[in-house]
N, C-alpha and C positions, 0 to 999 in steps of 0.2 A: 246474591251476595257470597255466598257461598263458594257458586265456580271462580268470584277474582279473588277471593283467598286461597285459593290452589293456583290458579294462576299465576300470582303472587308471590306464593311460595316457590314455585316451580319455577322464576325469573332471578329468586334469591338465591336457590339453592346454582342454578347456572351460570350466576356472576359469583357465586363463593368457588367454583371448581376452575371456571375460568383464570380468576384471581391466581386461586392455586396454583396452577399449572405455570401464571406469569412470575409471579413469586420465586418458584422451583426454579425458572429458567434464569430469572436472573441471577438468584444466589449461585448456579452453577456457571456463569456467566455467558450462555452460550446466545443469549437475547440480545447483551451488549456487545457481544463478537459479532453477530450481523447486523447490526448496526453500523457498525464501525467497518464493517467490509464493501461496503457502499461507496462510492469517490462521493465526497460532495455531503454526506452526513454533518460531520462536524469540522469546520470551517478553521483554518492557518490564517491567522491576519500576519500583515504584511510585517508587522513590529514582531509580530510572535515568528517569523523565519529568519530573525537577523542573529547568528551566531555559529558557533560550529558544532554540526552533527555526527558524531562516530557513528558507523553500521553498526547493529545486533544483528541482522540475521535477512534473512527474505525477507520480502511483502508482497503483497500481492491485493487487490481489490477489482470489486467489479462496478463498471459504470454503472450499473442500475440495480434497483432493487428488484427489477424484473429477471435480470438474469441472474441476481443472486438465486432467486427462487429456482431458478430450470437449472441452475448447478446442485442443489441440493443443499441451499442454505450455508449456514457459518462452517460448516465442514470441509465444506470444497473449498474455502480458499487457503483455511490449515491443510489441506492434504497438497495444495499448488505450494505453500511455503515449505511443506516436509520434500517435495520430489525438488525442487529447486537446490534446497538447502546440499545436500550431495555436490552437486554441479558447481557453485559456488566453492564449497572447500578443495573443490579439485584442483581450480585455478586458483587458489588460494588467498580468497576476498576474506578477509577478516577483522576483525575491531584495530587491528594494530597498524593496517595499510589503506582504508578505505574510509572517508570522510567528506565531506562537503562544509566552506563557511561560507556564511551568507553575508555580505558587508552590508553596511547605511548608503555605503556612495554608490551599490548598484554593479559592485563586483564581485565574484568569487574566487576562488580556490578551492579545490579538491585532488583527492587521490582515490583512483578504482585500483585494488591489487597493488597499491606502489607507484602503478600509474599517474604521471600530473594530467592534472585538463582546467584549466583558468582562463575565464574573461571576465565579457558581462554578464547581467542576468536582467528578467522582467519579470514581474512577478503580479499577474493578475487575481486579487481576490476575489472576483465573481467566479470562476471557473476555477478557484487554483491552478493554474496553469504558470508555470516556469518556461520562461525560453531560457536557455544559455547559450551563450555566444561565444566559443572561444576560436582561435585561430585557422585551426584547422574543422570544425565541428562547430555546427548549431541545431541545438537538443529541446526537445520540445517533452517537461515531465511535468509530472504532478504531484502535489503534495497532498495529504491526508492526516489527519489529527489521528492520533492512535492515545491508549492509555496512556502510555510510556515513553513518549515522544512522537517522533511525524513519521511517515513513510515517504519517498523519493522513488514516483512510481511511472513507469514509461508505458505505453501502450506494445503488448506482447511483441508484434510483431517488428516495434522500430527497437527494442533491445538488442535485437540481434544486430543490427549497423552498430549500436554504439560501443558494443563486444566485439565485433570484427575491427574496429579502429582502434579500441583500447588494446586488440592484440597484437595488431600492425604493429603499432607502439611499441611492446613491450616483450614481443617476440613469444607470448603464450599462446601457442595451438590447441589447446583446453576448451578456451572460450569460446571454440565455435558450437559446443556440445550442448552450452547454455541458451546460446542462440537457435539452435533448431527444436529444443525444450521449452523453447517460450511460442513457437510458432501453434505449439497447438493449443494456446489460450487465447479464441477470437473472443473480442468484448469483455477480456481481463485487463488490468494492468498489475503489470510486475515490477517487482527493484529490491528494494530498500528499506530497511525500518532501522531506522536512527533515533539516539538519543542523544543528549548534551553531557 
């Protein structure tokens, strides 16, 4: 009787430390940033993408919670939004040139840096997956529920096409800096974090 009341105590006192520690993390929030750094955690319904999203800043997420782990957790994908964030201001992406609207009838408009890019869109909520379709360009990204709005997020390696075409565009040789910066995040996705 004796050893399951130390036993006992010994299971109590290791769910009061555990607690602890989850507690600690979430009030410091660093439980719900990895969370939230995951594609696929918490879910954009199709009603909840219909409007216009201004940029805040980078994004960046990883497809799995596996390689969130081998990146070193919610840190690495704030340290991919800090080394981005640079490269974006160089080219000069900011809240005042850079948006995306999402229409009911299955169209958009946006602007990258000033940049236009408009057609269609599809928008699959099992996968959040975005195709856009515009004229010259068909872009295949992803959306993610963030606190503060959604992220608009492309897989590392096709960011670089869609910078190289926005530059074509718009005559900025900047943008190719962003694009060889995104090359070294296999199994990331990068972009966007927008709000309404």
């Amino acid at each position: 009787m004796k050893s399951i009341r130390i036993v006992l105590v010994g299971i109590v006192c290791l769910m009061m430390t555990s607690c602890g520690q989850m507690l600690n993390a979430i009030s410091n929030g660093s439980a719900i940033n990895a969370i939230t750094s995951v594609i696929g955690m918490d879910k954009v319904s199709s009603r909840g993408l219909i409007g216009t999203w201004n940029y805040m800043g980078p994004g960046c997420a990883f497809t799995s919670q596996n390689l969130l782990a081998k990146a070193g957790g919610e840190v690495a994908a704030a340290q991919i939004e800090e080394k981005l964030l640079p490269y974006y201001q160089q080219v000069g992406i900011s809240p005042s040139n850079t948006y995306i609207t999402f229409k009911e009838d299955g169209t958009f408009t946006s602007k990258i840096d000033g940049t236009p890019f408009s057609g269609n869109y599809t928008f699959d909520e099992a996968t959040q997956k975005i195709t856009l379709k515009g004229l010259l360009l068909s872009v295949n990204c992803y959306t993610k529920r963030e606190i503060s709005g959604i992220s608009i997020l492309f897989e590392a390696n096709k960011l670089l096409t869609i910078l190289q075409t926005m530059a074509a565009l718009s005559g900025n040789k900047d943008m190719q800096a962003i694009g060889d910066l995104s090359k070294q995040y296999d199994g990331v996705r990068v972009g966007f974090d927008m709000k309404r």
